[in-house]
N, C-alpha and C positions, 0 to 999 in steps of 0.2 A: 090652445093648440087643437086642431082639426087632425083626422087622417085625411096624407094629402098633402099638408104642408110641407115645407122642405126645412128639416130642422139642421141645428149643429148637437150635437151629443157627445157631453164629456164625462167619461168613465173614470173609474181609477185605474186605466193603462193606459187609455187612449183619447183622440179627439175625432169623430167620424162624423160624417155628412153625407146625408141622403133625405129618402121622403119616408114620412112618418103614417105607419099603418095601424091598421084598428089593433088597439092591446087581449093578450092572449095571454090568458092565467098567470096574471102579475107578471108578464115578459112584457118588457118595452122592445118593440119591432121595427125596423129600420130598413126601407129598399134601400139598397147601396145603388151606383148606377151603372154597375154590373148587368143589375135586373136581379143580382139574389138577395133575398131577405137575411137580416144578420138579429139576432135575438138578445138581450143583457136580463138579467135579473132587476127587477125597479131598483132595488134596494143598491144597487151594483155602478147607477143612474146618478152622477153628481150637479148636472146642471144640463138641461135642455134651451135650447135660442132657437124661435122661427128665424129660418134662411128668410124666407120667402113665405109667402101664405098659400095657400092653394085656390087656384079661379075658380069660381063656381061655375060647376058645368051646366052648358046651356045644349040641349038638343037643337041639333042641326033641326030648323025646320023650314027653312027660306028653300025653295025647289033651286037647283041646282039649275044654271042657264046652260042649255048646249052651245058651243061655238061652231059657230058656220067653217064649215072647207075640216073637221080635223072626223075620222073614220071613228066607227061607232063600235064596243069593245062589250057584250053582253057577260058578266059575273054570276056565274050562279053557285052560290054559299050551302055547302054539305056540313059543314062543319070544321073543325080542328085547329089548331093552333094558330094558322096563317092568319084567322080575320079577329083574335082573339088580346084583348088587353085590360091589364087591372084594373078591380072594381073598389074605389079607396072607402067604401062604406063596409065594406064585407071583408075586404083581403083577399079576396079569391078575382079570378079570373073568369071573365067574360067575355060573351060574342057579339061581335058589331056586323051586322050583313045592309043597309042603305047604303046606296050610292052617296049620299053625305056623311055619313058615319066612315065608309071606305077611304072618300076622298081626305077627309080631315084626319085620318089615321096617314095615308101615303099621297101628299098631294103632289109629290115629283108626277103621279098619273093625269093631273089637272094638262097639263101642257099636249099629251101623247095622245086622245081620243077623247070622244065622249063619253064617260061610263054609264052604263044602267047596272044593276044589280039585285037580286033578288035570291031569298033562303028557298034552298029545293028540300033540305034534311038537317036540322042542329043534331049533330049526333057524333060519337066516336068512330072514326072509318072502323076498328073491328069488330063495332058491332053492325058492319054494312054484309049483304045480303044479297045473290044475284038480282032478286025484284027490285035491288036499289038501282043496280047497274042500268034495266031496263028502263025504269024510272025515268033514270040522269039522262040515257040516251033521248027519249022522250021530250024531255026541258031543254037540250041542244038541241034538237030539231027544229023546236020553236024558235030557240033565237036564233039560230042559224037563216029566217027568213028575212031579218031584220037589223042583222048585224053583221059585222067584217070578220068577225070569230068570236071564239067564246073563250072564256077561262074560267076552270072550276076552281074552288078552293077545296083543299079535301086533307084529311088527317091522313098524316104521312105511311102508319103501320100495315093500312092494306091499300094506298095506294097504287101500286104496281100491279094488282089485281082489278083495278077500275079502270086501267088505263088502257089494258091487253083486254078487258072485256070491251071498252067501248069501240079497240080498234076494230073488233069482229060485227059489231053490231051496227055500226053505222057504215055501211057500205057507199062507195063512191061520195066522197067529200069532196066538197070543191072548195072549203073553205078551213082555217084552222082552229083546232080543238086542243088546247092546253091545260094541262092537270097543275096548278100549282101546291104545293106544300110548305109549311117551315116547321124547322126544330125548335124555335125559340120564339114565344110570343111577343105581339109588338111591342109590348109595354118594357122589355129586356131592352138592355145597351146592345150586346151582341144577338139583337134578332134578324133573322134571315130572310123574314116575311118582304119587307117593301124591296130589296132587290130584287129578289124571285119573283113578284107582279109586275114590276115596271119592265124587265127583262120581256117576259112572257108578251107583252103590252106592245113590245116597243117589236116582237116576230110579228105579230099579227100588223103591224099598223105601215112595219119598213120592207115586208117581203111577199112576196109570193108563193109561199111555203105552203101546205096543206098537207092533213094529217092530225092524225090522236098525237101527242107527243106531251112530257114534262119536263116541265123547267123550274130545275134544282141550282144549289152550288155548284160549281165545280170543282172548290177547294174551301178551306178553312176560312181564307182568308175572305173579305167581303168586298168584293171587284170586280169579279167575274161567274157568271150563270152560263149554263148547256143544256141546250135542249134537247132530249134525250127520245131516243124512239119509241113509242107506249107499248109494241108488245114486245119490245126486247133489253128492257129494263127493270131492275131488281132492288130493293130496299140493302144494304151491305153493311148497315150501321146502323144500333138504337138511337146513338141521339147526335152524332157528327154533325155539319149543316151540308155537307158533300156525302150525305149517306147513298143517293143513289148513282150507282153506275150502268152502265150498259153494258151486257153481257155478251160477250161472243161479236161485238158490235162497237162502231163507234158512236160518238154523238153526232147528231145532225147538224148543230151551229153550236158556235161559243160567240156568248151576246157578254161586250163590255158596257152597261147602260150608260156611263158617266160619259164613255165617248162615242156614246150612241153607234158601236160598231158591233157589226153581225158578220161573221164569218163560215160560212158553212164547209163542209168535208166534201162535198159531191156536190154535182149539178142538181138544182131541182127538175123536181117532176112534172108537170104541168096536173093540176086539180081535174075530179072527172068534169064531165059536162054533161051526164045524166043526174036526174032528178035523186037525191038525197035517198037512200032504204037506210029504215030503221029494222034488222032483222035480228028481233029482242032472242034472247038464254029462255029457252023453257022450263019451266020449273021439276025438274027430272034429278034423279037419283043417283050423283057424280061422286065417287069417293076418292080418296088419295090417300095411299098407306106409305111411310118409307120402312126401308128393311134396316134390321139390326142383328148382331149376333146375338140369337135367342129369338125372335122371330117365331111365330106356333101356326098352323095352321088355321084353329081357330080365327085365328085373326083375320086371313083371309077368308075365311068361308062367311063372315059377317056381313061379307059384302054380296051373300047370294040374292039375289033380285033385285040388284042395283042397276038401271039401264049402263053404266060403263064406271070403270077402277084405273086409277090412274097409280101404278107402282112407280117409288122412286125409289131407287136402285143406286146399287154399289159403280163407283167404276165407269164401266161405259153402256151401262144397262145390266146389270146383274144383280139376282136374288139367290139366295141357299136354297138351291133345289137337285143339289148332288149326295146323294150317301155313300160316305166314302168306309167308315167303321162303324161300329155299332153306339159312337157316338153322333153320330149325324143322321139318327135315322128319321127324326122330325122334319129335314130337308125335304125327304122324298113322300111328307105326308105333304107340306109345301105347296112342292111342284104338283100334287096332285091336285090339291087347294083351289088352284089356280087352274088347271087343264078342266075340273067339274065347273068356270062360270061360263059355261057356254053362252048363257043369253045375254053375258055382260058385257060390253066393249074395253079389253086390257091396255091399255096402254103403259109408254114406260117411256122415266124420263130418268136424267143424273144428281145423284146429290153433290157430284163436285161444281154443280153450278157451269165454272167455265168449262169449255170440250164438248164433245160430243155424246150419245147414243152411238155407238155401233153392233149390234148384239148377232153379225157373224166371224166376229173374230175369235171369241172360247166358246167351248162348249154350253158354259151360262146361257149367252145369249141363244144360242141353239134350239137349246132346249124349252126354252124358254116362248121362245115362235113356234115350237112345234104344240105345247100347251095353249097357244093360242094368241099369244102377248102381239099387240102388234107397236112398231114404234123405231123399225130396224137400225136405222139410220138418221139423225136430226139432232138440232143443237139449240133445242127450246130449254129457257128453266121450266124447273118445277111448274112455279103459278100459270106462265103460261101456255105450259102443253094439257093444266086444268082446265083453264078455260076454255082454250080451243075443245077437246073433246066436251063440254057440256056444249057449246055455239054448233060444232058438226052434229050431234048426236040432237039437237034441235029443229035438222034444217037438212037431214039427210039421213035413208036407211042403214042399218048398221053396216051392210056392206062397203058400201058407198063411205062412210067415215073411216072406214082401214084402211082404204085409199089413199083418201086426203090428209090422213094425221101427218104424213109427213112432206107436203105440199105444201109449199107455201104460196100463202093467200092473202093477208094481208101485212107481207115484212118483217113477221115472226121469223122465218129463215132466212138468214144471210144470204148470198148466193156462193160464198165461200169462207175458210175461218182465216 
């Protein structure tokens, strides 16, 4: 027996069948075809039958033929889960980024375009970095000359932040830019990866669409994917396969791949017809604090020489900066905290996610604008009222960014909730 093969295994309780993995300190190891690993004691082991043997894997190395008349779909591999499936020598999990390695993992994409594909970063999206973001933008520019759209693959944890930065970054798209993610690697029964790419595959190839945008589940179930607006979209779930929703927002289309229908919520937009700007995040001094009961001033003064601070706030924009008894008097060290970062740009977003900022309805908010907060009104998350203020604060004087933070500029803002 290899790891690899496809055994039958019988226990003293039971009879199980799956593929048989590298053994680990006298545990006989078994992928179930769930995609999870199930473990026995040897000794626990009464009889082993190869199912099946395992193929020797041969590298893809025959070039991939393009076919004449079908649209050209550019890949560029960051990393994560999506392009990622078991390695039967090791037991662990690995990354496949060639357009033949892609295709032989999901070849329903054979039929939908020609793929190219190529690694920009093998890495954990949270250890990604705004100069990633710059980066990525950068490698979409490229293929952007040469192709019908592009689709990243990218680890789902800070996706929502790649997605809201490149929508600030690449200004006037005439073509589309799709984040894909999965929860579950390919080499899993219930992985989410090959619907998520053929979905993404099949906006770029059947529509007219343009724009940053990801395309997730929509549900548990594996049938249907939406493609979701990039800066008004949020992670909602560690490991669901429908983790992300749109926030304050709907999605832009529900794509059912199998019957190749795309239904959108709105008319489209027509793409710009000026020449593509890459207008990269400066590498500048952007912080984000949330408040909590017990909150110190300290905390905020940490952020003295920071080019701008992004507060996320109780409510509808509120921090503890009232002294009401002699228990609340670190409030009003707080509010001062915050009134001494003059040369920082404050902003302020909500930690209930959905709703709004409104900071003239209580006194909080009041006071709050009168220390300097700006952010009055607007119904950005968190990540992306971060981003936008490092992208303004890169590309305009501080004045000029208290202006714009609650302008919408690239679909960040609704036009109503």
């Amino acid at each position: 027996m290899q790891p690899g093969d496809r055994v039958s295994v019988v226990t003293e309780q039971e009879e199980l069948e799956g593929t048989l993995m590298p053994e680990q300190q006298g545990f006989f190891v078994l992928k179930l075809d769930t995609g999870y690993n199930l473990a026995f004691k040897k000794k626990s082991v009464k009889k082993v039958d190869v199912v099946q043997p395992r193929q020797a894997q041969k590298d893809a190395k025959e070039k991939i033929q393009q076919q004449k008349g079908l649209p050209k779909i550019s890949i560029l591999h960051t990393g994560g889960t999506v392009a990622s499936k078991v390695d039967y020598k090791s037991g662990g999990v690995i990354s496949r980024f060639t357009p033949e390695e892609i295709l032989s993992m999901f070849p329903d994409l054979k039929g939908v375009a020609n793929i190219s594909s190529r690694l920009v970063r093998n890495m954990w999206s949270g250890d990604m970095r705004v100069t990633h973001h710059n980066l990525l933008a950068e490698e979409v520019a490229k293929e952007l000359n040469k192709a019908d759209g592009v689709i990243i693959t990218h680890g789902t944890d800070t996706l929502h932040y790649t997605a809201a930065a490149l929508s600030f970054i690449l200004q006037k798209l005439s073509k589309p830019v799709i984040i894909v993610g999965a929860q579950r690697s390919s080499d899993r029964g219930s992985t989410d990866a090959g619907l998520n790419l053929l979905a993404a595959a099949q906006v770029i190839t059947q529509t007219k669409w343009t724009g940053v945008g990801i395309c997730m589940h929509e549900n548990e179930n594996d049938d249907v994917c939406v493609l979701l607006p990039g800066a008004q979209t949020r992670k909602m779930h560690s490991s669901r396969r429908d983790a992300f929703k749109p926030i304050n927002a709907k999605p832009i289309a529900r794509i059912i791949p199998k019957n190749k229908s795309i239904t959108f919520t709105s008319e489209l937009q027509p793409g710009s017809k000026a020449a593509l700007e890459v207008k990269a995040i400066k590498p500048l001094k952007v912080g984000m604090i949330y408040t909590y009961p017990g909150i110190t001033a300290k905390e905020i003064q940490n952020y003295k020489g920071y080019d701008g601070l992004l507060l996320v706030g109780t409510g509808l924009g509120h921090f503890p900066v009232d002294k009401i008894d002699d228990l609340t008097e670190e409030n009003e060290k707080v509010w001062q905290a915050i009134k001494d970062l003059k040369d920082t740009v404050v902003g302020m977003a909500t930690q209930t996610i959905y709703g709004e900022t409104n900071m003239n309805v209580y006194q909080y908010g009041r006071r709050l604008q009168e220390a300097g907060v700006v952010g009055g009104m607007h119904n950005m998350t968190p990540e992306t009222a971060w981003v936008k203020l490092c992208w303004l604060l890169s590309h305009h004087n501080k004045d000029e960014v208290k202006k714009l933070f609650t302008i919408n500029l690239v679909g960040e803002l609704p036009e109503r909730l």
